[in-house]
N, C-alpha and C positions, 0 to 999 in steps of 0.2 A: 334608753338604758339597754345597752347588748347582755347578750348571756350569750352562752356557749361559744365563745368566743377561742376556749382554747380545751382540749381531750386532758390535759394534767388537773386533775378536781380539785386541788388546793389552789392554782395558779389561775379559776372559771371561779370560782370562791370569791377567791381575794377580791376579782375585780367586782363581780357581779354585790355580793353582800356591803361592799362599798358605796357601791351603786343605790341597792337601795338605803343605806344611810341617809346619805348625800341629797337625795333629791326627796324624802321622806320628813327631812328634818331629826332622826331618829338617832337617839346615842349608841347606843346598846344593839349586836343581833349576831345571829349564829343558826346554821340550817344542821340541823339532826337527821340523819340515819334512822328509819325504822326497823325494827322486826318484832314479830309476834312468836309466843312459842305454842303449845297446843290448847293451854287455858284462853287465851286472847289476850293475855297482858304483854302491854309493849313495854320493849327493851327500846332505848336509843344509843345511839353513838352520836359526839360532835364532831363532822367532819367540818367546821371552821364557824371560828365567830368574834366576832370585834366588838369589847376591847381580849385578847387572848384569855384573860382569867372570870371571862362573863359567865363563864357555868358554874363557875365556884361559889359564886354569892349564896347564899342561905334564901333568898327570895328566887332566884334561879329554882333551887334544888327543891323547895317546897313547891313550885311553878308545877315540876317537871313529873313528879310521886302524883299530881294529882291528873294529868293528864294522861298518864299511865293505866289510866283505867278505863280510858274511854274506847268504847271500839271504835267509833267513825270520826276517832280524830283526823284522820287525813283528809278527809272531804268537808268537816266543819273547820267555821272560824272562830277563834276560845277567844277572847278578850279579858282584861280585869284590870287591876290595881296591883304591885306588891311595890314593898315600901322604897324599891328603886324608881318608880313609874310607871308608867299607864303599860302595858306588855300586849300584843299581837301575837297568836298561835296560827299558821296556816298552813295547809295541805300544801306540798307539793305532788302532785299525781297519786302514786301510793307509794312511794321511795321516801317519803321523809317530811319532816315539819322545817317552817321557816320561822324563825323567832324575830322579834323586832320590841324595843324597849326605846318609848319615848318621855323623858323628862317631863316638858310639860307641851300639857294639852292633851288631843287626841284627834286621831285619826279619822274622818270623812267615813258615813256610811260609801259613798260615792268614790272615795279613793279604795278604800277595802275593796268594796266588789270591782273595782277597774283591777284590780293587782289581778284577781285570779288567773285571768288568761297567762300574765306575766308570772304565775307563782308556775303553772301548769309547765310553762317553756323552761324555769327556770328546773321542773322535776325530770324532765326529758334529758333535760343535760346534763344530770346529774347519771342519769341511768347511764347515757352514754358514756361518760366519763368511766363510771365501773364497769363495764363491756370494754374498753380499751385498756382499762390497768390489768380485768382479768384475760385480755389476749396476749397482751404485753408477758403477762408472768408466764401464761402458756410456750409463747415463743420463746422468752428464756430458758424455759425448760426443754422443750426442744433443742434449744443450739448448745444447752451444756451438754446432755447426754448425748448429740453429736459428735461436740469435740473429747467425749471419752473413748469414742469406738478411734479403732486403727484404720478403718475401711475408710475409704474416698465418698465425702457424701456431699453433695452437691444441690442448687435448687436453681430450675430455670422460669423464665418468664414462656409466654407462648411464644415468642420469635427466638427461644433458644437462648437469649441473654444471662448469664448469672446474677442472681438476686442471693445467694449463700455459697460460702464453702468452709468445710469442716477445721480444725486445726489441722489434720491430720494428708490432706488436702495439702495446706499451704507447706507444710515443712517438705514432701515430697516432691512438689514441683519447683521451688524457691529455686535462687542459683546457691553454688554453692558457697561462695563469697560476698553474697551479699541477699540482703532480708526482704529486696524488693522483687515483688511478684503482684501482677495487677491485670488479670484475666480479666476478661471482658465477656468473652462467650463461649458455650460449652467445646467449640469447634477449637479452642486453644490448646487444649489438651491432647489434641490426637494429631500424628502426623498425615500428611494430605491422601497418601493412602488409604486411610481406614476411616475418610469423614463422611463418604458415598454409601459406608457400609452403618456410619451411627445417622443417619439422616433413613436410612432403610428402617431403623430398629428404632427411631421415635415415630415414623408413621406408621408403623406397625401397632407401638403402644394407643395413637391416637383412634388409630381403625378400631381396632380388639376394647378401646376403651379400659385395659389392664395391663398387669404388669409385665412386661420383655426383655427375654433376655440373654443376652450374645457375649462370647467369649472376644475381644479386641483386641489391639495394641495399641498402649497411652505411650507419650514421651513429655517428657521435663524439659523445665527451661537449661536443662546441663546435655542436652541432645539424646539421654538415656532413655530407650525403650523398652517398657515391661509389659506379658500381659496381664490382662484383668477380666474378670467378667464382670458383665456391666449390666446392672439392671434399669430399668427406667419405668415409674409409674403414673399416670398423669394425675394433678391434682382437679377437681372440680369444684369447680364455684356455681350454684344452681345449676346444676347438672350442665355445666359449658368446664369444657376443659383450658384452664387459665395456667396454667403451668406444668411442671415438670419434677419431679423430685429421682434424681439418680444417684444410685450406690455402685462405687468398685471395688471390685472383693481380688488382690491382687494374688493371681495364681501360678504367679514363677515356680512353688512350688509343685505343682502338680506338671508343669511344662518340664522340669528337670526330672522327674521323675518316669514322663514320657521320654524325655530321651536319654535317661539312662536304661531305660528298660528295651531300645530302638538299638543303642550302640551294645548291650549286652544278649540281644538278639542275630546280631550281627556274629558277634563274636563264637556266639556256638553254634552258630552254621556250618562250623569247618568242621565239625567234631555230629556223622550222620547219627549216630546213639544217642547224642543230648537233643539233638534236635528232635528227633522221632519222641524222644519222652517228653517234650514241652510241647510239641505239636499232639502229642494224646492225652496231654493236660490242659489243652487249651481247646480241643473239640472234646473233652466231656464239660467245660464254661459254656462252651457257645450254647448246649442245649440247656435253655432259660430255664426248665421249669426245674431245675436237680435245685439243691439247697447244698448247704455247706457239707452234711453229713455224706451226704449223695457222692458229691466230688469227691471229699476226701478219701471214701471208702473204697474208689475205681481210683484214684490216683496213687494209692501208695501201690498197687499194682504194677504200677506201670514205670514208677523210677529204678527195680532194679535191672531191667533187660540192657538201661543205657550204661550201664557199668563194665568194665572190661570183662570182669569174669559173672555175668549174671547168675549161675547157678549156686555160687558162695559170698552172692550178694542180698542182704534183703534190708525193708522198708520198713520203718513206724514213724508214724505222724501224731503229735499229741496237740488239741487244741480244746480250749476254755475246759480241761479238766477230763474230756472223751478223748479214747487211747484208738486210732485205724492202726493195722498193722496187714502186711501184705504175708502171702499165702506161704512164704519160706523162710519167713521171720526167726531169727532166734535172736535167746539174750543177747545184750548191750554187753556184758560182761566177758562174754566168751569171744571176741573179736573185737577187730579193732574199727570205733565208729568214730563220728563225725556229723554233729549239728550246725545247724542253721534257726536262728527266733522265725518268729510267725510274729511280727507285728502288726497292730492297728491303729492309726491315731495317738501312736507313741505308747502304747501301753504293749507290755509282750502277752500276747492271748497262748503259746505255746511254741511246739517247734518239728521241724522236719529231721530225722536221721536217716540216717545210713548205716551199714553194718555189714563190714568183710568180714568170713570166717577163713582169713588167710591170713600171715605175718605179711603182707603187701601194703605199702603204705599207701594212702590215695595219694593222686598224684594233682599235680595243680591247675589241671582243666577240671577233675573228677571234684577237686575243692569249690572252686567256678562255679559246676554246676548246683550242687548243693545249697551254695549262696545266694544260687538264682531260683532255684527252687522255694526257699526263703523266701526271698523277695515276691515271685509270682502268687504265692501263695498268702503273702502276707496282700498283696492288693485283691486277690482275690476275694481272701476275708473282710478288707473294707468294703468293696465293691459288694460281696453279696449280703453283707451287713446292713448295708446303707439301704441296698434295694428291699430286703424284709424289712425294715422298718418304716420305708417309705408305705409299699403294701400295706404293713400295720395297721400306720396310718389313715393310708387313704379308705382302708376297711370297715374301723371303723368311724372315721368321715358318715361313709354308707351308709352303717348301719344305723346312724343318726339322722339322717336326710332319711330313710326307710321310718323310723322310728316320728321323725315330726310330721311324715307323710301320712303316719297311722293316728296319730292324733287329730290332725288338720282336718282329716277325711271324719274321723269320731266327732266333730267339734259341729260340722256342718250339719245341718237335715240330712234325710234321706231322701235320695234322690226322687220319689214318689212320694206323697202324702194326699191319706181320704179322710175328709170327717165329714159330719153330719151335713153341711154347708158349703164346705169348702171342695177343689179337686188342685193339688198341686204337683208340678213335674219341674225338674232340674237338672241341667247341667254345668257339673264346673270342671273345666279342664287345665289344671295349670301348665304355663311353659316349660316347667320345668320338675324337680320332684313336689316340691313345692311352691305356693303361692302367694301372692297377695291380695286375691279377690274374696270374697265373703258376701255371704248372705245369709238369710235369718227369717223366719216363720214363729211370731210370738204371737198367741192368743192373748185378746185385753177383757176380754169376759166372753160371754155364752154366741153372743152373734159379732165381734168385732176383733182382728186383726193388724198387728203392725208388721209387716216388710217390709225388709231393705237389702238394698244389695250395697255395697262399697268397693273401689279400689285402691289401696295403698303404694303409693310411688315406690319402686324399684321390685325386685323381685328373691326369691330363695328365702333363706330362713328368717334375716333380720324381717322381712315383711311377712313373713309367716309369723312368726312370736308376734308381731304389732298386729295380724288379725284378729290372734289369738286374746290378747287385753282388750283389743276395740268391742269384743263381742259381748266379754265378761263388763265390759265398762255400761254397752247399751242394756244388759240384761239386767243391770245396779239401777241404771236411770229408771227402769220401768215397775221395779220393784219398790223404791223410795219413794219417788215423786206420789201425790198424795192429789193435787190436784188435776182437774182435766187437763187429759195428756194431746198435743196440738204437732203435728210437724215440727214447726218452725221452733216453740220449747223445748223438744228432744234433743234439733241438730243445736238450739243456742247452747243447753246445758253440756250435749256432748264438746261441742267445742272447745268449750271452758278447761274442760278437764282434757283434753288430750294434747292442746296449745302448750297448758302449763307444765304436765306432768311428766309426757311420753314422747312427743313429738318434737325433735329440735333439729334435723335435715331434710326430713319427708314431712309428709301431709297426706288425705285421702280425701277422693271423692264420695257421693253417699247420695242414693237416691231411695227416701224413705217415704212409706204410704201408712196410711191407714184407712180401713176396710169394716164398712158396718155391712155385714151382709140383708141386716133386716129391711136396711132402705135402700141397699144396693148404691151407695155413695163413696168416695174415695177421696183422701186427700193425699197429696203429694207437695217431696219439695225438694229441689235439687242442691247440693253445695257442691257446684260445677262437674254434676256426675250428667251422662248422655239420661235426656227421658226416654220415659216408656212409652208404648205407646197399645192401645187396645184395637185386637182383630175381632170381628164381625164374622163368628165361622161361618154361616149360611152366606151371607154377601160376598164372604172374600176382601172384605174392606175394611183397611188399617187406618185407625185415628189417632194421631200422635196426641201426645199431651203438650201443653202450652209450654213455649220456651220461657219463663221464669225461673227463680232460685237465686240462689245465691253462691259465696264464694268458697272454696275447696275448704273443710277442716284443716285447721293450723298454720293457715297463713295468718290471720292475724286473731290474739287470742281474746280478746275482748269484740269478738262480730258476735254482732246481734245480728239471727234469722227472723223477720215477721211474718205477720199472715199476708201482705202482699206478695210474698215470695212462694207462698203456696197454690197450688193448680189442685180445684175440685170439678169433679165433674161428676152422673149418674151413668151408671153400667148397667146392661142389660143381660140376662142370661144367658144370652150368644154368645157375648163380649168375653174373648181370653184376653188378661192383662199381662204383659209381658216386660218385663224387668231384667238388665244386661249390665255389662260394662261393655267399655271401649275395645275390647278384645275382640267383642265381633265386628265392628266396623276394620278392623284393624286387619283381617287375613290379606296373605300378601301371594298374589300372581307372581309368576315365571318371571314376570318383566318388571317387576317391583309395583307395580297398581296394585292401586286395594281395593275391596267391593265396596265399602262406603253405605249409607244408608239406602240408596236406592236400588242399590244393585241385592243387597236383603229383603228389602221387602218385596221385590219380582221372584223371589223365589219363595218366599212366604204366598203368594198371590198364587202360584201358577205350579208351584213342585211339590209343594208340600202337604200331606192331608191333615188337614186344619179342623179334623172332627175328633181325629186321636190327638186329646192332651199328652195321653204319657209316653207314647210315643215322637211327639211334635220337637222338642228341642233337640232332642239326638236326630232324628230325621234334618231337620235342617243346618245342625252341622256337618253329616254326612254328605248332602246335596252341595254347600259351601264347596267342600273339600272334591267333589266330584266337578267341580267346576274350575278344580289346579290350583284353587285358594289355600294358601298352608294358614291355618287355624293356630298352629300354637309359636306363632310370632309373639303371640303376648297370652295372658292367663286370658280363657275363654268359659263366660258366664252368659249361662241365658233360662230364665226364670220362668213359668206360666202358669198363672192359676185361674180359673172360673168358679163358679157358683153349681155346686152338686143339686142338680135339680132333683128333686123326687118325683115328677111328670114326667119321668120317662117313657115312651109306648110299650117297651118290655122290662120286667123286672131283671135288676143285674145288681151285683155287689161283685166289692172290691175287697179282697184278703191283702195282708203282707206279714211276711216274717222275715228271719235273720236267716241267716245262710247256718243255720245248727239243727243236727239231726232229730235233737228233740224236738223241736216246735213242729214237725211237719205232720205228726199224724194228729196235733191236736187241730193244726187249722183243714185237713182233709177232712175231719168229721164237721168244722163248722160248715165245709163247703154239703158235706151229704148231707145235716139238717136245712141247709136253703131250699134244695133241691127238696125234699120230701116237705118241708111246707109251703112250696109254689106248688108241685106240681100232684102232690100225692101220691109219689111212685116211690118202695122203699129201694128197687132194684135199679133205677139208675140213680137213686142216690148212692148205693154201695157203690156201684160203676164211678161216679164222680169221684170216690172216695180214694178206690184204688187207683185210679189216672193220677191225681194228683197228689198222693202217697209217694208213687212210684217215680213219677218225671221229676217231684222235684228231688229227694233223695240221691236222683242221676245228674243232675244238674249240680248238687250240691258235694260231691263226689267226685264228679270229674270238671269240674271248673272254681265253685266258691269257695271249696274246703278252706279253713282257716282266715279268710277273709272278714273283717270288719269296719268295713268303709262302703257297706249298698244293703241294698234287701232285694227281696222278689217280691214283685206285685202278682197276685192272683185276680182276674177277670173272669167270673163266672156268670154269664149272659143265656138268660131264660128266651128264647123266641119260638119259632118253628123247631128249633134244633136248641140242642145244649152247647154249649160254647166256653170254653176255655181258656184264656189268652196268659201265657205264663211271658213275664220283663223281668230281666237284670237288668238296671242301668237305663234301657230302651235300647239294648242293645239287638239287631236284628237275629243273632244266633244264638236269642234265648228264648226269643216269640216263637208259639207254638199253637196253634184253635188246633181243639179234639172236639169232634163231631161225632154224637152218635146216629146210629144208622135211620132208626126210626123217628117220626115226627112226635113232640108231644102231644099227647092223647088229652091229657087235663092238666088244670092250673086250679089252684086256691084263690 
């Protein structure tokens, strides 16, 4: 019995519901349409069923009210009697019911459960079949509002072939006596000169992976050549560039406008006054940063000197409703003047004058110029129009990429964290203002912890917002869930929910732990994220975690993660565990080589001091980068935490606060009570007090003022001497030890 035989759902129907007829022995059948709304009561629709008016029966419709109530109709099989015969309810996947009505008899335990596989193939096709009508409607909507635009719009395959062109397209290229035009490849359109130059500007779009784009000349099947500019942007199919999609924006006008402004440049050459005034009107343009006011205010100055009689000649310029007027200005009324518009974009914004206080008429170069002054002035005002707005624009562009970088940054940990158990340090470095890497520090009660780090395919905001939900989405799972919480249940339920919900061209990877500190155990589980792996600070010896796990979030949305997919092991107090993305493997040499895992871990071994946690991930990105690696090839994450021992040989504690002025003298006093109950001294507790009052106030002042995306960590270390150690970030130009002079005398 075939199914899917054909992507039209009435015409995979027809045959398939036949089908099981036919070899069923069954009179009566029709597959239904599911959907549920927020109660869980199912709607159906008949997408087909034989004989055409089987739904209408009264034993149909009483069939249908009562299976409408069921939740796990799709996966059970309803059976019964109504007074047409024996009736079959069954699952297709979760797309739909298959109904089947047999006169007489009944159906085999043994044939019912043989269907399912075939009811299962039969839902599959069905899905597909609504995935092809709703591409189908997609690409009609696409090629209608193509053939509305004027512009030249075009689609290629990857060898440049045409797979579309616009109406707009074919009426411009056609001959002109006849309707037949039958392009084959994009290179039809351009004459042989200028295909060296569209062959430069699609390898360009394919390097750049975006969009390109160059000013050309097209020609028709009638030999006519116009230009265009021509954009080209490549389409991607799992991130592989499978085509082309090109627009021509035809700019004869803008070409006529350049050589009317060439041949009317020409022309007041002969005349040295007009020229000297356009050449002092075209170097107060060139300097970029003046604005329209700017210009105008120096230009009307400068058109009456080119007048015969300049001293009984003067200037006003009126635009968008602000009046320039030049230094010898008098009324319009008492002499005899002569305007030109200020156009833009067809609209009049205002206008240029002139104004002789002589019975002399202008003469018809003097008209010329005025026209052309007009005109300059009116591209001028497009021109500086176009470019404020672009600025605008791209401003606040800015100040949004500024604004989700300050959230991004709020959304993350701090880059330091101490608790009673814990000691953690991080770095994240996006490639760009923002990222799509993430990570996360939840406590699960009094001694246990969930980490994770993830990264989100592509980069900038759209993967910024999707880290932004993945976070809020795992923070949901940890809050609800009621039962013991396991790896492999976190990443299955996260799946579920970001497959269906959020996720429909990217995907993310995700390497998630959990952390009991009381028995020092750990579980982990990868969904195709790089493992971690733990350093040995005393030994210098890294243990990777077992290659297991499973497959990336959002490839497929029904993957179950198990507990064979998890890597447990025991951690020792030495042991830093260390959590990354792919960024770090990823920095790229001079010569395109990357440092790769081993080339990291030799410099974890041998360069890095592996006793300072909070120091240690910015130290090793630093080291990386000191080795000509560029780090921000891709978003750069690397994570460390160990086990806050309370065996330390000297007492120390760890302060942090925000970079604001208030908080600092509160935590300099916690720092002078540490001090005065180790050591029993109130005078260098005061000393501790004022050090760290003071540094950090300076720090906070001349570097973090207004910042809220880090803290400073405080280290205050009781030994032979007092010790200090102030970190932003683990930046080295914030670390600071203050020593005082003399040994401590006593300790509590």
């Amino acid at each position: 019995m075939g199914i899917g035989e054909s992507l039209d759902l009435k015409k995979m129907l027809s045959v398939s519901v036949s089908r099981y007829l036919k070899e069923l022995g069954c009179s009566m059948g029709a597959v239904l349409l599911t959907e549920r709304d927020f109660s869980h009561r199912i709607s159906f629709s008949v997408a087909y069923s034989i004989p055409r008016n089987f739904e209408r029966s009264e034993g149909f419709k009483t069939l249908i009210e009562e299976v409408s109530n069921s939740k796990n109709i799709e996966s059970d099989v309803v059976s019964g009697r109504i007074p047409e015969g024996f009736y079959y309810i069954m699952g297709l996947s979760d797309i739909g019911l298959l109904v089947l009505l047999k006169k007489d008899g009944e159906l085999s335990e043994g044939i019912v459960e043989a269907l399912q596989p075939l009811n299962k193939k039969l839902g599959e096709a069905c899905r597909a079949c609504l995935q092809n009508e709703k591409y189908q409607r997609s690409s009609s909507r696409f090629m209608e509002m193509a053939n509305m635009l004027p512009a030249i719009i075009i689609e290629l395959d990857e060898e440049y072939r045409l797979s579309y062109i616009n109406k707009s397209t074919y009426e411009i290229f056609k001959q002109i006596d006849s309707d037949y035009f039958k392009p084959t490849s994009l290179f039809d359109f351009f004459p042989e000169g200028e295909k060296a130059k569209v062959r430069l500007l699609l390898d360009d779009a394919q390097t750049s992976r975006r969009m390109n784009s160059k000013d050309l000349w097209m020609e028709n099947s009638r030999g006519e050549r116009f230009p265009v500019q021509v954009l080209f942007s490549p389409i991607f199919h799992d991130s592989k560039i499978v085509g082309y999609r090109g627009i021509g924006i035809d700019i004869s006008e803008k070409y006529q406008h350049q050589e009317e402004q060439r041949k009317l440049m020409d022309a007041l050459s002969e005349r040295l006054r007009e020229l000297d005034c356009l050449y002092g009107i075209t170097k107060v343009l060139s300097e970029h940063d003046n604005t329209l006011e700017k210009i105008f205010s120096t230009a009307v100055d400068i058109i009456p000197p080119s007048f015969e009689l300049p001293d009984d000649t003067s200037a006003r310029i009126i635009f968008s409703g602000k009046e320039y007027v030049s230094t010898t200005y008098t009324d319009i009324s008492s002499g005899i003047s002569y305007s030109s518009d200020i156009i833009s974009n067809g609209e009049r914004l205002g206008e240029v004058t002139v104004v002789k206080q002589t019975d002399e008429q202008f003469d018809v170069e003097e008209l010329n110029l005025i026209d052309a002054l007009g005109r300059q002035f009116s591209n001028i005002a497009t021109t500086k129009m176009a470019e404020e707005e672009k600025n605008r624009l791209y401003q606040d562009l800015m100040d949004d990429m500024d604004t989700a970088q300050s959230v991004q940054s709020y959304l993350l940990p701090p880059w330091a964290a101490v608790s009673d158990d814990l000691i953690m340090s991080s770095i994240y470095s996006p490639s760009s203002k923002v990222g799509g890497d993430l990570f996360d520090i939840l406590p699960l009660n009094d001694h246990s912890y969930m980490i994770y780090v993830g990264d989100i395919s592509g980069h900038g905001v759209q993967a910024a917002l999707t880290m932004t939900a993945v976070k809020s989405i795992v923070n949901m799972l940890i809050v609800q869930t009621e039962t013991e919480l396991t790896p492999s249940k976190i990443l299955t339920q996260l799946n579920g929910i970001l497959s269906k919900h959020l996720f429909h061209d990217n995907y993310m990877t995700m390497l998630l732990c959990i952390i009991d500190m009381a028995s020092h155990t750990l579980k982990s589980i990868s969904a195709g994220h790089p493992q971690g792996f733990l350093i040995d600070g005393s030994r210098k010896s890294i243990r990777p975690f077992d290659d297991v796990g499973g497959i990336p979030l959002g490839w497929i949305d029904d993957y179950t993660y198990s507990e064979k997919d998890e890597f447990s092991t025991v951690f020792t107090a030495d042991e830093i565990i260390c959590l990354f993305t792919d960024g770090l493997f990823d920095a790229e040499a001079p010569d395109g080589s990357r440092i790769e895992d081993e080339g990291v871990r030799q410099i974890l071994k041998t360069e890095v001091d592996l006793q300072n946690l909070f120091m240690l991930p910015y130290a090793l990105k630093s080291r990386i980068n000191d080795h000509t690696y560029n780090t921000s090839v891709d978003d750069f994450t690397f994570i460390t935490f160990k086990e806050n021992s309370s065996s330390a040989p000297c007492p120390s504690r760890s302060f942090q606060l925000q970079p604001v002025f208030a908080q600092t003298q509160a935590v300099a006093e916690e720092c002078e009570q540490f001090v005065i109950e180790q050591i029993d001294d109130p005078a260098k507790g005061l000393f501790v007090k004022l050090i760290v009052n003071e540094f950090v106030n300076n720090v906070i002042e001349h570097g973090l003022k207004g910042t809220t995306d880090t803290i400073i960590q405080i280290t205050l270390d009781l030994s032979d001497e007092i010790t200090l150690t102030f970190r932003d970030k683990g930046r080295k130009c914030r670390c600071l030890s203050v020593r005082t002079r003399s040994p401590i005398s006593s300790r509590r």
